[in-house]
C-alpha positions, 0 to 999 in steps of 0.5 A, spaced: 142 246 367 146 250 373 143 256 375 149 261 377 151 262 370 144 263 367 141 268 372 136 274 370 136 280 371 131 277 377 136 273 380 132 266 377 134 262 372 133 265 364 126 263 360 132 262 355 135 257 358 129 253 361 127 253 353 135 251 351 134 245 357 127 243 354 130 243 348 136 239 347 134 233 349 129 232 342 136 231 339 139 226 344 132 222 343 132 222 336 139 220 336 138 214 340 132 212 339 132 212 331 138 211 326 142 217 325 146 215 319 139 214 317 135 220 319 136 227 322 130 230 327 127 237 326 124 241 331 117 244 328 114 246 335 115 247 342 111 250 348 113 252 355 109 253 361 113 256 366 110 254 373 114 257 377 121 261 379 127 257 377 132 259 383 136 253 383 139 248 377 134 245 373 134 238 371 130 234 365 129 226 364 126 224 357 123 218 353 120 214 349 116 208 349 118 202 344 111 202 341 111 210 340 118 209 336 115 203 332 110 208 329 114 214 328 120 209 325 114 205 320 111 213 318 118 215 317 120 208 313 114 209 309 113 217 308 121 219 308 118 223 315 115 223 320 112 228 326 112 226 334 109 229 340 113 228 346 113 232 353 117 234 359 118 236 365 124 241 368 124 240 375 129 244 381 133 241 386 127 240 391 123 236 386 118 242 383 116 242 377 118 249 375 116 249 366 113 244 362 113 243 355 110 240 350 114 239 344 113 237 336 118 234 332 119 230 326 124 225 323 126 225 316 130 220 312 137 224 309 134 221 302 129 227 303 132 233 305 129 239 306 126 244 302 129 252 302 123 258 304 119 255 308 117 251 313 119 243 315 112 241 313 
């Protein structure tokens, strides 16, 4: 996440920002990791620390271990949905962890859609 087009009124990076960059990669990991004509991601949680001041771009590297995937594909395959933690780092260019994340999503077969008024539970 470059810094120059997301500078606060503080001259750091905006906690918007941060938490779009936390984000993203929930998707990009479902869409890697389980069958997207198969299944769609939902995000149900996310909590963000912020460590320190962002003056720099902001980076993020996510991943999941085969066996964590096997579990969450098996509950799915089972359940028609399936609930995940996973966590990530937003570090600067110097290698300083600026914010943390803690992040809960949750796969669902397209066969189970989502219901309207409330929350994907």
């Amino acid at each position: 996440m470059p810094l120059a087009p997301n500078v606060n009124h503080v001259g750091t990076m905006y906690a918007g920002a941060l938490f779009t960059l936390a984000e993203i990669p929930g998707g990009t990991l479902s869409a890697t990791t389980f069958d997207p004509e198969r299944f769609f991601p939902i995000v149900k949680d996310i909590r963000i620390t912020f460590l320190k001041p962002a003056v720099t771009d902001i980076s993020v590297e996510v991943s999941m271990s085969d066996a964590e995937a096997e579990r969450i594909l098996a509950e799915a395959e089972a359940n028609g949905k399936a609930d995940y933690t996973w966590e990530c780092e937003l570090v600067d260019t110097s290698g300083v962890i600026v914010a943390r994340t803690t992040n809960l999503y949750q796969i669902r077969s397209k066969d189970m859609p989502l219901r309207t008024g409330g929350s994907a539970t």
